[in-house]
C-alpha positions, 0 to 999 in steps of 0.5 A: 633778270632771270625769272627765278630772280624775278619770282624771287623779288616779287616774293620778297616784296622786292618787284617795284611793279607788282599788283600782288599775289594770287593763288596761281602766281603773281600779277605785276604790271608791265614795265610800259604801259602801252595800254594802260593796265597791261598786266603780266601773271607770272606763274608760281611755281616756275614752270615752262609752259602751260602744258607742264601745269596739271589739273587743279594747278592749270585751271587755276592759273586760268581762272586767276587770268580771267579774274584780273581782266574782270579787275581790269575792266572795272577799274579801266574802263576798257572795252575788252580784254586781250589774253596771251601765252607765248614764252618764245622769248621768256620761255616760262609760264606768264600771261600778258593780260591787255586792257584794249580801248574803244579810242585806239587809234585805226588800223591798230585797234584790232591788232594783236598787242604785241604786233601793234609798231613799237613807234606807235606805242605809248611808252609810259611808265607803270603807274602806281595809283593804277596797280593800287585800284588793282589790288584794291578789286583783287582782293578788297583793300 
């Protein structure tokens, strides 16, 4: 899927994955969940790279990641929060915002996400009771 039809299925209401809308963009949860509540923030409108974005916009999308590791922190109990750009391989403006846990086994616990072995990840699918308590902090009910 292209992230045109992307933007489009989360914008028609057509994303199975997705949390909701926020002021910069829409917040899905990842297709796996290696930790649960990893979340994506899919910048809208579509744009390359955080570069592209200009003031009011940028700090927006900023701001918005912030909020939903806020969120998940209440609703996961994670210990910390993990944020990241990189567009290498989907080269449009999307965050990868990761829940990281106290019980994360040695030596991956400090690992980036993304560098943690693919074997070692706990490949389960996005739970939808997760992205429900998720929009229920976003954005009260």
């Amino acid at each position: 899927m292209t992230p045109s039809e992307r933007l489009a299925a989360c914008r028609n209401g057509a994303e199975p994955r997705l949390v909701g809308r926020l002021p910069s963009g829409f917040l899905v949860l990842h297709e796996f969940q290696y930790w649960p509540g990893y979340c994506l923030l899919l910048a809208d409108p579509l744009v390359a790279r955080l570069n592209d974005l200009e003031g009011a916009a940028r700090g927006q999308f900023l701001s918005d990641m912030a909020e939903v590791g806020d969120a998940l922190l209440e609703v996961t109990g994670a210990v910390r929060i993990n944020y990241s750009i990189y567009g290498n391989l989907d080269p449009f403006l999307h965050a990868h915002i990761v829940p990281r846990y106290a019980d994360e086994a040695e030596p991956y616990r400090t690992m980036p996400p993304l560098s943690v072995p693919a074997e070692i990840r706990d490949v389960r699918a996005a739970a939808p009771e997760l992205a429900a308590r998720l929009r229920e902090v976003l954005f009260h009910g």
